[in-house]
N, C-alpha and C positions, 0 to 999 in steps of 0.2 A: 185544488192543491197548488196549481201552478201560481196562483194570485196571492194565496198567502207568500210564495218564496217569494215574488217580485215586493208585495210589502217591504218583508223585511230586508231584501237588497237593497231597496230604497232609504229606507230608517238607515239603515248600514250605512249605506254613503253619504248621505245628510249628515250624520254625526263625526264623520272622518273630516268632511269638511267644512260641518263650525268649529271642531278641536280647533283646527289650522289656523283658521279664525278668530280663537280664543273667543269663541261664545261657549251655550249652555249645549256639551254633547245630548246628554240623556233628551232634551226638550225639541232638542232637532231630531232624534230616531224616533221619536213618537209622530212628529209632524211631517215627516218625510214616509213614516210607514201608513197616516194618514191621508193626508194630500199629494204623495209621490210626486208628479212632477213640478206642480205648482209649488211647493215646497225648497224644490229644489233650487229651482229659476231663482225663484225670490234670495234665495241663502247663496248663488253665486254672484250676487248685483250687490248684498252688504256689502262695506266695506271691513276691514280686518280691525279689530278694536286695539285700542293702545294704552297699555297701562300707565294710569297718570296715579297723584297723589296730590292733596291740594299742597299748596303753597305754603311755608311758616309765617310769611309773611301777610300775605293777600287775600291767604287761604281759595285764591283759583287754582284752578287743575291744570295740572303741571306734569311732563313724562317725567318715570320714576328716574331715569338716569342722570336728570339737569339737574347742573351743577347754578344754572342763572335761570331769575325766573323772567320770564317772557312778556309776564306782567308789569310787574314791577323793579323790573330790574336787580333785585335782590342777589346777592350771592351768599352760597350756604352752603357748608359740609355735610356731609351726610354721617 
């Protein structure tokens, strides 16, 4: 009984912290209530993802908030 609660405290915290993360919660409480700590390790060493969009111009991937692109130098309103 005890092992299932530790599971799911582990799935629990894995998911709290890829939200934070902006990854996939649901995929990290599956994997966190499977692989618990290795799981976890691993998901505290990602890095934090950043919402891009590609370029109008360049079409490279570009943060959603640039106003310049970093590639090509472009400037564009949103």
């Amino acid at each position: 009984m005890e092992m299932i609660i530790i599971w799911i405290l582990m799935g629990i915290i894995c998911a709290i912290i890829a939200q934070q993360k902006k990854r996939n919660a649901i995929g990290w409480f599956f994997l966190g209530a499977g692989f618990a700590i290795i799981s976890l390790i691993v998901l505290l060493f990602l890095p934090t993802l950043e919402e891009t969009m590609p370029c109008p111009f360049c079409k490279e991937p570009i943060k959603k908030d640039a106003t310049i692109c970093k590639h090509c130098n472009s400037v564009f309103k949103k």
